[in-house]
N, C-alpha and C positions, 0 to 999 in steps of 0.2 A: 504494500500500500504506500503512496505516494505522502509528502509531507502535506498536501494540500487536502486528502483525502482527511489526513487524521484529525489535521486544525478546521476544517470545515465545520464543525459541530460550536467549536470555540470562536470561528467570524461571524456567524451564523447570529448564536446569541449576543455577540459583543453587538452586530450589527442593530439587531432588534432594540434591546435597551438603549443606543443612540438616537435612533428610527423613533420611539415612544417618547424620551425622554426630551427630544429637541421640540417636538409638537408643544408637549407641554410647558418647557420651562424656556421657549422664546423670549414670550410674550412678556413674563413677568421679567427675566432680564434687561429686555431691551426699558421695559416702563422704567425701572430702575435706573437705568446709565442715565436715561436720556433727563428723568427729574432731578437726577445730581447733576447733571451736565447746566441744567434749567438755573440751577443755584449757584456753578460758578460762572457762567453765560446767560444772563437773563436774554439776552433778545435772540442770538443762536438758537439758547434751548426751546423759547418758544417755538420758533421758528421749527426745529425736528419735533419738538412734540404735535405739531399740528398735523406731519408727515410719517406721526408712528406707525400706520399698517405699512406703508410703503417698506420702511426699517425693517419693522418685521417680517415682512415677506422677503428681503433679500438676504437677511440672516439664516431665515428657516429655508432658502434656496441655497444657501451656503452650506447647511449641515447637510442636505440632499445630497446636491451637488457631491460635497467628500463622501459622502457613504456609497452612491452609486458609484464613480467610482472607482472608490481604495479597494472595498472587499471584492467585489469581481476580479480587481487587476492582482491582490491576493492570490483569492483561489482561481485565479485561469490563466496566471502569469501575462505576460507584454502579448502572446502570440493568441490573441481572443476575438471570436468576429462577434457582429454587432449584435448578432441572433440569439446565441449564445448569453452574450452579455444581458442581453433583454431578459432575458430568460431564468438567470441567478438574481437579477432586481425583481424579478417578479416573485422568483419562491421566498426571497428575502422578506416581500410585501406578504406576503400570503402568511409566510413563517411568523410576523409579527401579528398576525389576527390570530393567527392559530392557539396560540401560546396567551395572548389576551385573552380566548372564549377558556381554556385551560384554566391558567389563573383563576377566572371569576368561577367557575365549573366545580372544581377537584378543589379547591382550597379554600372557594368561599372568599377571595380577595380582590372585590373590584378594581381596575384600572383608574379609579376615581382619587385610590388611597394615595397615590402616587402625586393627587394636589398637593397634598400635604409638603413632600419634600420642596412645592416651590418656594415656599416660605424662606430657606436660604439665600435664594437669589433676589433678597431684597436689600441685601449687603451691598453694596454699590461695588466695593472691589471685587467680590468673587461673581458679579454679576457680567463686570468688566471681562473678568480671567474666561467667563461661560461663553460669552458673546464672541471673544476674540479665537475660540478653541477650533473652531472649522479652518478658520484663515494660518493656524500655525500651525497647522497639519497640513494644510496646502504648501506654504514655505518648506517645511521639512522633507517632505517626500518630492516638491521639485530640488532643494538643493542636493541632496541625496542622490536621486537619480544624475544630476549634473554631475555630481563626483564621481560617480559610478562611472560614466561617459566618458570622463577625464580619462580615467584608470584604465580603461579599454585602449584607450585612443595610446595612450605611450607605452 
């Protein structure tokens, strides 16, 4: 069995819990930055709070965005066609309903409980560190792979 074969089971769920948890705790991050942004930029901050879905919607495009896709390129390395790749976003999507009907089902633990953790992300800094985690994973894995590149090339 492949190493992709074994850790599949481990992207899968790491995927899901980003997948669930970026839906939920957006929203309250971005409100957060943007009304301590409001305090020390009053005319800025208004200004972005009046344009908070817009914020939030290209944040919550940003955590997509990396999930789609880091785990495919994961488990199907560089050499993957688009079919393919469709195809592990979609079990990925499926895998996260699935495992919600589970939860609520076999344990009695709605997907609801999960508001609760937003409550953290009303800290302005760790809201900052949330908001910013899609974008330094994109940094990472482009300089990464540029090294790699480098390292090939000499």
């Amino acid at each position: 069995m492949g190493k992709a074969t074994l850790m599949t089971p481990l992207y899968v769920s790491v995927a899901w819990i980003m997948m669930v948890t970026y839906q939920i705790f957006t929203q309250t991050a971005v409100s957060t930055v943007l009304s301590f942004f409001n305090v020390l930029w009053p005319a800025a901050g208004e200004w972005l709070l009046l344009r908070m879905d817009m914020i939030i919607f290209i944040y919550a495009f940003a955590w997509v965005f990396v999930l789609s896709s880091v785990i495919p390129s994961i488990l199907l390395g560089k050499e993957r066609s688009v079919l393919v790749q469709f195809f592990v976003c979609l079990t990925l999507t499926f895998v996260a309903f699935a495992i919600q009907d589970a939860l609520n089902t076999y344990w009695g633990m709605p997907i609801e409980q999960l508001f609760s953790l937003a409550v953290v992300f009303h800290n302005p800094f760790l809201a900052v560190i949330y908001v910013l985690i899609p974008y330094i994973l994109m940094l990472t894995i482009d300089i990464r792979s540029r090294r790699k590149k480098g390292k090939t090339k000499t």
